[in-house]
Every structure is written in structure tokens, then in C-alpha cells.
N, C-alpha and C positions, 0 to 999 in steps of 0.2 A: 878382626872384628872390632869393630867399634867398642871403648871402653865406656863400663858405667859403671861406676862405684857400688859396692856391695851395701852401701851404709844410706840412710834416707839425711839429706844432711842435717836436719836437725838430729840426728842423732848424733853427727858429728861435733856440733855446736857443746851436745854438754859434756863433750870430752874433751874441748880445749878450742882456743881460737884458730880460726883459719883464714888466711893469706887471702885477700883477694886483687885480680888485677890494677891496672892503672887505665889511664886515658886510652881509650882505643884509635882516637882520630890523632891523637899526637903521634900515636906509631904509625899510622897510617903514613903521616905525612913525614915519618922519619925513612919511610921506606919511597920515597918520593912521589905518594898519591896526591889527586888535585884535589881537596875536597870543598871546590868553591861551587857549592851546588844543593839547592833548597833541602834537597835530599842528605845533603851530608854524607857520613860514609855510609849509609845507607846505600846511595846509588850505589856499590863495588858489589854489592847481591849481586846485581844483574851484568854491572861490567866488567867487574875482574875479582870474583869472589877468592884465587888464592891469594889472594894480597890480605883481606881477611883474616884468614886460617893462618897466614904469616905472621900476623900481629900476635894475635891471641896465641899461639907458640912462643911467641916471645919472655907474653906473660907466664904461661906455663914453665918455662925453662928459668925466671927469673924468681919459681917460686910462689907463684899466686895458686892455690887451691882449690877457687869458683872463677872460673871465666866468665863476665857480659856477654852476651850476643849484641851484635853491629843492629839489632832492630830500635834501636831509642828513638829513631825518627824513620823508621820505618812503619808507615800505615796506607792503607787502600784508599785513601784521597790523597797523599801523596803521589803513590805509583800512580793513580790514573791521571795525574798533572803529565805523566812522561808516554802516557796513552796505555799502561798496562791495565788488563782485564784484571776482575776479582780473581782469575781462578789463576794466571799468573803471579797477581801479589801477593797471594795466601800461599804458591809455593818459595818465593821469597822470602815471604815470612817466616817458613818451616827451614826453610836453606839455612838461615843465618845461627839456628840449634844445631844443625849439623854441620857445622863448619864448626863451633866452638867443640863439640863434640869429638870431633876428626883430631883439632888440635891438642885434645887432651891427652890423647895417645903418642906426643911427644914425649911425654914423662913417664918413671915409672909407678911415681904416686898417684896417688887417686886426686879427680880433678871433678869438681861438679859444675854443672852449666846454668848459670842462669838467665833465663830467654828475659830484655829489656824489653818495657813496658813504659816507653816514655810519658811526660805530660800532653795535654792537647796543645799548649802554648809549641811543644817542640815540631808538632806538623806546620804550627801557623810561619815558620821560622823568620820570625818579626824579635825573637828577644822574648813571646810572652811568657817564656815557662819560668820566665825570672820576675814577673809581674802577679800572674796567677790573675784573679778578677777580672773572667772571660766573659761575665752577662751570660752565663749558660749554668742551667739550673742541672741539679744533679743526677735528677733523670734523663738531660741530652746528652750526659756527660760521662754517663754511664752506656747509653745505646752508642756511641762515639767507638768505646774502650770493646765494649763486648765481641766484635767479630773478631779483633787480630790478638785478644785475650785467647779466643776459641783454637785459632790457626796456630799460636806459639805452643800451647797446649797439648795439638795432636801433634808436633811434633819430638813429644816427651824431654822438655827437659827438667830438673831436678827442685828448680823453683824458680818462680815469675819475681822478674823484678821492679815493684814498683818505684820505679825511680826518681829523682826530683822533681818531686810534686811540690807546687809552688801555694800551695791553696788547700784548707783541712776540705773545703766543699770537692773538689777534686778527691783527695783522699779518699771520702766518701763513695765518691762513683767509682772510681776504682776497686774499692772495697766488694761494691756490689756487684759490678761487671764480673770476676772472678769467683762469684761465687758457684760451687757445682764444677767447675772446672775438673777438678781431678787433680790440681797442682798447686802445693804450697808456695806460700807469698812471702815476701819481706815488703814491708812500704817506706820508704825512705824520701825525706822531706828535703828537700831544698830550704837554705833559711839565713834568718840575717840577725844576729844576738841571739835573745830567746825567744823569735817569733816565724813562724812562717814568714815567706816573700809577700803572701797578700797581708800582712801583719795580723793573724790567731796567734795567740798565746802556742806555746809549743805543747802544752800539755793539754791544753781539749784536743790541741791535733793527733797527738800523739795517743788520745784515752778510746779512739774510732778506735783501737784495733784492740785494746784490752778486753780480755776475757773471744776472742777471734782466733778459735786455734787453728784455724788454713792461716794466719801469721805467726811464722816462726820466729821474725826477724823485724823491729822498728829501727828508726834511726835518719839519717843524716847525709846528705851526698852535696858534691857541686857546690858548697859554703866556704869561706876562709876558714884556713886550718885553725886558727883561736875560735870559731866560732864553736867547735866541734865536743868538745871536752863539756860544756856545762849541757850543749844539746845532751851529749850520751848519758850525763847523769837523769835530768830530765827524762830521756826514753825510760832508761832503766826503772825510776823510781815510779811513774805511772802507768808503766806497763805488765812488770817483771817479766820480760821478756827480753833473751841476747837481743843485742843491739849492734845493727850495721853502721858502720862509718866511713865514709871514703871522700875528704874533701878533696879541691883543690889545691893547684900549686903556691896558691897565695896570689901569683899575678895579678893583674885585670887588664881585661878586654876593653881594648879601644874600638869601637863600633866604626868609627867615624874615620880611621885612619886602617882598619883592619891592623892592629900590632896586636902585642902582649905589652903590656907596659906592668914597671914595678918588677918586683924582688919577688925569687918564690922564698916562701916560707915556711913549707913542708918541712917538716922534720921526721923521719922515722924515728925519733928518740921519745916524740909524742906519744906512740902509741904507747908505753906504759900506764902513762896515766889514765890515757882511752880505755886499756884493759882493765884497770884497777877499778874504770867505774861504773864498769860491765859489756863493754863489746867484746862483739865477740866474732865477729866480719870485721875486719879490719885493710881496707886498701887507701887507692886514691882514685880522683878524677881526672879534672883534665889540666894537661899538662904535668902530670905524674907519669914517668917513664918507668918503663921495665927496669933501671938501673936503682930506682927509689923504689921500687917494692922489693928488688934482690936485697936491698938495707935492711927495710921491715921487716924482711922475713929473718935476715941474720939476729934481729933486735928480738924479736917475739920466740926465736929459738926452736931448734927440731919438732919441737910439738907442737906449735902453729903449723907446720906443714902437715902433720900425718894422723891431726884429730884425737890424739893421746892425752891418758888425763897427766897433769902436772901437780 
């Protein structure tokens, strides 16, 4: 049987940090996937979903605690770019919970899933979800979000995650898209210093979810590892809310030459600090391997894996 943790993971949250994955498309491509394709790993839903469930075991056995699902750039104007019907994309959508689902029963700790809810910049796959400032007002942008909100939803997993969001007007319609759902949220901003990608102060973006108890979870994803530590104070102190974390390797992306250019700068040594100034999800993005969360989890110690108070 399929495992599901006996715990709602916020309840987890105030018994102690927990582990979260790394970059999924990095494993992907460490297991030798193409992911040269608008879809990203997305497309593996429909072409080779155990490669998927591969990855995300990886994570699991390396110690991450909530697994992403492969939907970050998975949406129904996507799929219908490769000619799939709504009623195809919405079980793709469901597929990608139950694959991270499947994987969790690699371990024999408790693993929760959280179904990715990418930016709309991430369908347009032009770069905008590191732009944010789409000219689309917050009720297009909400009707956008809502249907594959609806589809990640019924296929239960543990909490939606709103993921780097480049934009607080984003935020926003994400906020509202999920509302009525049935499924608890984290929102986690994309960001450059202390401000969004579309430049808001971090903390009006960050104050959309205060006092919002369907968010369990604010915080920070897809940014330079320094950028990370004064975001999570910022979360923390306008929120009072645990706070997600999961930057990148440090690298940067060459657009123009397709490299990785530059040093990563990830440190698992970081997350103390992270912890001390209140996260409480603590992983990485992309370009963080299952090898850099096995650290993390060694650094945050037994009871980031198993939700124990310390």
C-alpha cells in the first residue's frame, strides 16, 4: 500500500525541521534524461515516468523528508503544445503525486509529498518566472492557476507547493487559486537580496500570507544561497510562520551557451543559521544533488528526519 504519513505535516513542522529534496531535473539528468524540451521534466509524466520515481527515491534514500513532484512546469497549455487533451493532462497532473508517493515507500521513515505548483513565467519557458512582470492582472492569473491547482488536489497530496514565485501579484493569485482546495500551501518566493524578482520589498510579499492558515509554510526557493538567510529572517518575522528554504547551487545559468557557469556555493553548514532564524523545510534547488542533502540532513541531525521535538 501506498504510504502516507500518519502526521498532517504541519504538525511535523512544530516538532522539528525536516529534510527536504534537491533539484529534480539535475537527477534527472544524472540518470541520463534529455531534458531539452519546453516541458522540462515534465515531459517524463508521459514518456518515461519511472525515471521520475527514480529520482525522487534518490531523494528519499538521501534523506529528504517531503518530496516535489515533477509538475513545476507541468500545466494544460503546456500539454496541449504536445497535443494532449484536458482529461489526459489532469491525469498527468495526478500521476506526478503518485509517483513521488510510490517513491516514498523507499524508506522506512515517513516521507510527505508536495504536489509543485509552478510560476506562469515557468509554462511561458522564455526565463519569465525569473522576471515575474507578466502584464496579467491577478484575476488572469488566478483563472491560469486554478484548474491544475484543482487536479494536484484530487490527487491528495500532503501540501501544494507554491513555488518560485517571481512576483507578490503572482503570489496573490496563487493565494486565491487554492483557495477551497482541501490542501495546505507553503508559498515560496523566488528572489534577488531582499526583494522579489519583480523588485516588492520581501515583506509586503511575504505579509499576503499572514494571518492565511491553508499556509503552513512561507519562504524562499531557486535564489543564491546568501541570498537565503536574511530572506528566512524576513519570512519568519512578518509572518510567524516556519519557513521553507531551498536555494540553489550558487551556479549561474548561461542561457546563451546552455552551461552552468561559476562555483557552487551551497553549503549544508548554512542551514544552522537557516534554522536559528526559523526554517523549518529546509532543502535545495537546482543543481543540489542527493549527495548535498545526505550532508544536510547529516548537519540538522536525527530529528530533522523523523519530526522529533529537539
Amino acid at each position: 500500500m501506498t504510504p502516507v504519513p500518519t502526521v498532517p505535516l504541519a504538525v511535523a513542522l512544530d516538532r522539528g525541521p525536516l529534510v527536504l529534496d534537491g533539484g529534480l531535473s539535475n537527477q534527472l539528468e544524472a540518470q541520463g534524461c534529455d531534458l531539452s524540451d519546453d516541458l522540462w521534466s515534465a515531459r517524463l509524466l508521459a514518456d518515461d515516468p519511472r525515471q521520475i520515481e527514480e529520482a525522487h527515491t534518490a531523494y528519499a534514500r538521501a534523506g529528504a523528508r517531503v518530496l516535489i513532484t515533477s509538475s513545476y512546469q507541468a500545466t494544460y497549455e503546456g500539454f496541449a503544445r504536445r497535443g494532449a487533451g484536458r482529461a489526459e493532462a489532469g491525469a498527468l497532473l495526478r500521476r506526478s503525486v503518485e509517483l513521488a508517493r510510490r517513491a516514498a515507500g523507499a524508506v522506512e521513515s515517513e516521507v510527505w509529498v508536495a504536489a509543485s505548483v509552478g510560476p506562469y513565467g515557468a509554462m511561458l519557458a522564455d526565463g519569465g518566472e525569473y522576471r515575474g512582470r507578466y502584464g496579467l492582472s491577478v484575476a488572469e492569473l488566478e483563472r491560469f492557476h486554478r484548474p491544475r491547482v484543482a487536479a494536484l488536489a484530487e490527487a491528495g497530496p500532503d501540501v501544494l507547493a507554491l513555488e518560485t514565485v517571481p512576483d507578490a501579484v503572482e503570489g496573490e493569485a496563487l493565494l486565491r487559486a487554492v483557495e477551497g482546495c482541501g490542501v495546505p500551501v507553503w508559498l515560496s518566493y523566488t528572489v534577488a537580496g531582499e526583494a522579489t524578482r519583480a523588485g516588492q520589498p520581501l515583506a509586503d510579499a511575504f505579509r499576503l500570507a499572514a494571518g492565511n492558515d491553508q499556509v503552513i509554510a512561507v519562504g524562499v526557493n531557486c535564489c543564491e544561497p546568501g541570498d537565503a538567510e536574511r530572506a528566512v529572517e524576513i519570512a519568519a518575522r512578518t509572518t510567524g510562520k516556519p519557513v521553507v528554504v531551498y536555494p540553489n547551487s550558487g551556479e549561474e545559468w548561461d542561457a546563451r551557451a546552455g552551461v552552468w557557469r561559476g562555483r557552487a556555493t551551497f553549503d549544508p553548514a548554512r542551514v544552522r543559521a537557516w534554522r536559528a532564524a526559523g526554517a523549518r523545510l529546509i532543502g535545495g534547488c537546482c543543481r543540489v544533488g542527493p549527495d548535498r542533502i545526505e550532508e544536510l540532513s547529516r548537519v540538522l541531525g536525527g530529528a530533522a528526519g523523523t519530526g522529533e521535538n529537539q
